[in-house]
C-alpha positions in Angstrom: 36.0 -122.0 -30.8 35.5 -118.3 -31.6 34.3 -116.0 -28.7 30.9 -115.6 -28.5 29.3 -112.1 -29.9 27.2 -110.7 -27.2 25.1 -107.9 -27.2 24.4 -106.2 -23.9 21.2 -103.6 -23.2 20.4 -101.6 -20.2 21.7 -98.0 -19.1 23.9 -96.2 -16.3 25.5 -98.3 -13.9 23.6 -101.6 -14.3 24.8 -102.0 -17.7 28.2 -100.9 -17.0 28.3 -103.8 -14.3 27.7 -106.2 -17.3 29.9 -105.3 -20.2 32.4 -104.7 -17.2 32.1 -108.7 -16.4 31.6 -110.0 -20.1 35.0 -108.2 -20.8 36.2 -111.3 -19.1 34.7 -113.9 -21.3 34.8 -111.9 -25.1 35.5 -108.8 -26.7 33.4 -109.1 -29.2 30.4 -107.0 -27.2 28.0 -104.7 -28.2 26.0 -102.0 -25.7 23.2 -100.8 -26.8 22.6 -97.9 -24.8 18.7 -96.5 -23.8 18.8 -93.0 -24.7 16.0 -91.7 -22.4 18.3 -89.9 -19.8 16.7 -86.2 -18.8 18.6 -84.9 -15.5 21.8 -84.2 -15.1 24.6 -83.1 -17.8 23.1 -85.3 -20.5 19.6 -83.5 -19.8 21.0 -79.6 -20.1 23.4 -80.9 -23.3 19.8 -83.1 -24.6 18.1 -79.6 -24.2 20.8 -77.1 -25.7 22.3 -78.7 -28.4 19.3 -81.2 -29.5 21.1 -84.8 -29.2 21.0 -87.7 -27.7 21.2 -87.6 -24.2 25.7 -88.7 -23.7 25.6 -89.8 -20.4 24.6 -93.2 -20.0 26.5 -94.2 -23.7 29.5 -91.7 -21.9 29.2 -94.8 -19.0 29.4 -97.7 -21.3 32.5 -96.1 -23.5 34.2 -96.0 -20.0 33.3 -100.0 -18.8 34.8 -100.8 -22.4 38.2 -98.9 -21.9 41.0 -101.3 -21.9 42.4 -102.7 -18.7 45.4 -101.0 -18.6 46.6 -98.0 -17.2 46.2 -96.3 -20.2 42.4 -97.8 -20.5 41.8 -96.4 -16.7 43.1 -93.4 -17.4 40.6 -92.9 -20.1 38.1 -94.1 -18.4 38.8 -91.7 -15.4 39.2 -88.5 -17.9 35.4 -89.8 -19.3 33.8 -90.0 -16.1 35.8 -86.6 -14.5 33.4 -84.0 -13.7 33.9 -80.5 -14.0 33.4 -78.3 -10.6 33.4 -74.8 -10.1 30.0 -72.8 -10.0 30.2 -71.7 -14.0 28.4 -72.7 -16.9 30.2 -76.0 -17.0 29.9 -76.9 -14.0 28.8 -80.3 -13.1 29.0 -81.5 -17.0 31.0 -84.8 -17.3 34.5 -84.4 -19.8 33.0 -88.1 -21.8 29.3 -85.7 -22.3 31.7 -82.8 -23.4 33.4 -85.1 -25.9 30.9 -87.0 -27.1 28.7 -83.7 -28.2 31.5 -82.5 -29.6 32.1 -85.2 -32.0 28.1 -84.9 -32.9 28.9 -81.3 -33.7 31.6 -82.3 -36.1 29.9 -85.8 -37.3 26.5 -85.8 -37.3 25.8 -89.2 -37.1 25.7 -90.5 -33.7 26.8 -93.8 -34.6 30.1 -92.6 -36.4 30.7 -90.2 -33.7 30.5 -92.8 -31.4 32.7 -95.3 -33.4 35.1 -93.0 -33.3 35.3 -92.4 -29.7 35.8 -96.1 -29.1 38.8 -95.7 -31.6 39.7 -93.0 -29.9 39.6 -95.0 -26.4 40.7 -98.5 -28.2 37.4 -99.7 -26.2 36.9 -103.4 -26.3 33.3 -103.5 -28.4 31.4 -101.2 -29.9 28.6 -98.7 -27.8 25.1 -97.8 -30.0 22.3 -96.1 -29.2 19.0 -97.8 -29.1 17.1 -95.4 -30.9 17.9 -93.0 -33.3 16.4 -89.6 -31.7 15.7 -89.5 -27.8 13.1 -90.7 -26.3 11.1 -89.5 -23.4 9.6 -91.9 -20.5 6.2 -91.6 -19.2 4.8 -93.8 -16.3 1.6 -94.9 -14.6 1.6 -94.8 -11.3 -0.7 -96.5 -8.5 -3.5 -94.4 -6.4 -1.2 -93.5 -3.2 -4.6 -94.7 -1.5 -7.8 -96.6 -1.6 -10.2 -94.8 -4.2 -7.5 -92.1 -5.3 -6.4 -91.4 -9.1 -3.8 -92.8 -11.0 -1.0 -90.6 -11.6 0.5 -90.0 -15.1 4.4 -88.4 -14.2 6.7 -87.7 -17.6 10.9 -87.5 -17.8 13.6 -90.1 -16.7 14.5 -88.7 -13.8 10.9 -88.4 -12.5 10.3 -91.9 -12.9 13.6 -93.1 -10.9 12.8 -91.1 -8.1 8.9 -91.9 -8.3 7.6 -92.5 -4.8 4.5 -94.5 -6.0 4.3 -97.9 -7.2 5.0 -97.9 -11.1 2.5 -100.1 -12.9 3.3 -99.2 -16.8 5.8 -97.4 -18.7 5.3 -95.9 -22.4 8.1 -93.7 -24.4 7.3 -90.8 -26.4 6.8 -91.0 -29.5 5.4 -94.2 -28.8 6.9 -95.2 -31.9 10.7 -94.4 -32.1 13.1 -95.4 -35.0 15.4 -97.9 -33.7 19.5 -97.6 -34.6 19.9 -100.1 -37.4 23.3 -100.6 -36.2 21.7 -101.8 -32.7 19.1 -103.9 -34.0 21.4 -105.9 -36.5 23.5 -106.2 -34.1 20.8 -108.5 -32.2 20.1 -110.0 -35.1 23.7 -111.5 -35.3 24.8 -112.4 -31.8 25.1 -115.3 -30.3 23.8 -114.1 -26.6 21.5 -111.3 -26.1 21.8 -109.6 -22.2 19.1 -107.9 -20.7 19.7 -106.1 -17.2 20.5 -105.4 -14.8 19.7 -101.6 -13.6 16.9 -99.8 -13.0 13.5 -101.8 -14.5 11.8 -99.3 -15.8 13.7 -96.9 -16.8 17.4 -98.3 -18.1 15.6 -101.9 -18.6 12.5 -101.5 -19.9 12.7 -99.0 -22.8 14.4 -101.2 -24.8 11.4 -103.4 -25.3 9.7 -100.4 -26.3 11.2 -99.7 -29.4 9.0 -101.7 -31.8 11.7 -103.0 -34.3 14.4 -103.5 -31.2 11.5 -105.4 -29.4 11.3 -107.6 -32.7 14.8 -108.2 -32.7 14.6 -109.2 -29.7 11.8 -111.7 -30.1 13.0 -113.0 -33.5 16.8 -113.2 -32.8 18.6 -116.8 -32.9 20.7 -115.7 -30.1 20.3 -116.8 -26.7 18.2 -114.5 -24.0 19.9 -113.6 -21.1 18.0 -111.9 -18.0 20.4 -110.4 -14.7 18.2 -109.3 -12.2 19.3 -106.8 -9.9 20.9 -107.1 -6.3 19.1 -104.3 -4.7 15.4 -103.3 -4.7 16.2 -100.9 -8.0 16.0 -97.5 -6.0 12.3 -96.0 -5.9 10.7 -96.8 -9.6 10.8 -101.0 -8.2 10.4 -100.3 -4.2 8.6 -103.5 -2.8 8.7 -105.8 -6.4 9.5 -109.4 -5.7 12.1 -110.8 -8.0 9.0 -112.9 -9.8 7.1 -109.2 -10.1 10.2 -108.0 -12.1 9.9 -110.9 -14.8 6.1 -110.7 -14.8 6.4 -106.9 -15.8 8.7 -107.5 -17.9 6.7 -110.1 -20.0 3.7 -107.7 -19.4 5.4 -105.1 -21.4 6.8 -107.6 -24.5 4.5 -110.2 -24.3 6.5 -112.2 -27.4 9.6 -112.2 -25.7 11.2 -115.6 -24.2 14.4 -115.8 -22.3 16.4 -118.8 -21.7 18.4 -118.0 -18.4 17.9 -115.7 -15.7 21.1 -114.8 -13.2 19.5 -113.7 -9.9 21.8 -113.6 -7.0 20.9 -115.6 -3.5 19.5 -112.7 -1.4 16.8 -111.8 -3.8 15.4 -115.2 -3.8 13.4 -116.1 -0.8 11.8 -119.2 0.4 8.0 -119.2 -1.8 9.5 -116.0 -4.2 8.1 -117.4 -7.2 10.7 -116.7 -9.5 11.5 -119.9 -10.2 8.0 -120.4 -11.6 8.2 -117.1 -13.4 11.3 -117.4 -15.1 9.7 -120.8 -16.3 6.7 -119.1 -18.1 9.2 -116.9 -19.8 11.0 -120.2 -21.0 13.8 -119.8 -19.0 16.0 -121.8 -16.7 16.8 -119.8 -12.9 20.2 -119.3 -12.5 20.7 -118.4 -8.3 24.5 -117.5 -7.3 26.4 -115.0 -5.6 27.6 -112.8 -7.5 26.9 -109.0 -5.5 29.6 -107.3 -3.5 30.0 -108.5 0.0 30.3 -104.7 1.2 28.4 -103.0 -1.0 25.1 -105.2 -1.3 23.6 -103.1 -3.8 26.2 -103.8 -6.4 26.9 -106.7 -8.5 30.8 -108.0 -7.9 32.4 -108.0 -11.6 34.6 -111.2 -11.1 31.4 -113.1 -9.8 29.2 -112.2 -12.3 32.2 -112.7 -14.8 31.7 -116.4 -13.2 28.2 -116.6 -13.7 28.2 -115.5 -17.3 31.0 -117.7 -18.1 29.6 -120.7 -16.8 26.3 -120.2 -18.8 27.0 -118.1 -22.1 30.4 -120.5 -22.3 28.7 -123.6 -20.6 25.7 -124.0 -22.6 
């Protein structure tokens, strides 16, 4: 039997955690990479040169180097930073290269094609839209009777204080990366998560015809839920509330497992029930770090995956 083609969505660390375990099982993977980012390097390269914002596809390049020591070394020379107090200071060397290679070839996809040539990653990294996108949430009054608060940009969301209740992109009706949503189209397991919901999660149901991919693929839906509380954007969600804003925001999508590791479900959660109006059997194991909580543990989610997208 062939190994299965599996296309993996998300953003940042999240979905570096889960092409770093499906590397395990196939190399036939896809990231498709939300292309929202603001802060950082990939906000002051997004701003100067007018691209898509590197760093979270910079991430995903590096979880798909080779396991080697060439493949880490890559993967280190991507992620190295640049210090010093100058104009490049703080800029990842993977950002540098990647807007380089959009200088020279101005199709983002090409460009990065050839940076996973160039790496000899194991898959292929696209953007999910074509043009970057911009994030703008709702957030709940901060007290009884107050206003709701409309707050624009990536990084603005992720380190909202307030309870976020919607997310939108601008424009509110992006072209997808044709690339990204064939790609959909023609896998055998689609992975959503984990990483933060709203913004590394969430905007790829927001791309119309990615969202329709999604919903009309033949491939089987895959949620991971995260292993931490998701920073401040998902601060007090419940497991269940992660799903149900989830299917709040796409209401055509239907998944058919969700991985969710022991400590975030609790006696009377609800997520079993949740995950069953989404069509979707609950998958609960262990698979975070024992010494870093927050983080998902690449063999055992390796495991986990394995035993479903191989199992079933």
């Amino acid at each position: 039997m062939s190994a299965p083609r599996v296309v993996a969505l998300g953003g940042g660390h999240g979905l570096a955690a889960s092409l770093r375990a499906l590397r395990h099982l196939t190399e036939r993977i896809t990231a498709v990479v939300t292309v929202a980012d603001d802060g950082g390097s990939s906000g002051r390269l997004r701003e100067e040169f007018d691209i898509l914002p590197p760093g979270d596809l910079r991430m995903a390049l590096a979880a798909l180097c080779e396991d080697t020591e060439w493949g880490h070394q890559w993967e280190a020379v991507l992620q190295h930073r640049l210090g010093g107090d100058g104009g490049l200071a703080g800029h990842a060397l993977g950002n540098l290269l990647l807007m380089s290679l959009w200088e020279l070839i101005t199709d983002p996809v090409r460009g990065l094609d050839l940076a996973g040539r160039l790496l000899n990653i194991r898959g292929r990294v696209l953007p999910a839209a074509s043009i970057p996108l911009d994030i703008e949430a709702a957030l709940a009054p901060e007290h009884e009777g107050g206003e709701m608060e409309t707050i624009r940009g990536q990084s603005r969301v992720a380190a909202a204080s307030g309870r976020v209740l919607s997310v939108r992109l601008l424009p509110d009706d992006p072209p997808a990366c044709p690339e990204a949503v064939e790609s959909v189209m023609l896998a055998d397991w689609v992975i959503l998560g984990p990483g933060s919901w709203f913004t590394s999660v969430m905007p790829h149901l927001l791309v119309p015809d990615l969202q329709q991919a999604l919903v009309d693929t033949p491939a089987r839906r895959l949620l991971t839920l995260n292993v931490g509380d998701g920073g401040g954007e998902t601060t007090g969600f419940s497991a269940a509330e992660h799903l149900e804003v989830l299917g709040a925001h796409a209401p055509g999508l239907r998944l058919d497992t969700v991985i969710a590791d022991h400590s975030v479900v609790p006696p009377g959660d609800g997520l079993a029930e949740a995950a069953r109006d989404m069509g979707a059997d609950l998958v609960v194991s262990h698979v975070r770090k024992m010494r870093s909580p927050r983080e998902h543990d690449t063999l055992r989610l390796a495991a986990a995956y394995r035993d479903v997208i191989l199992g079933g």
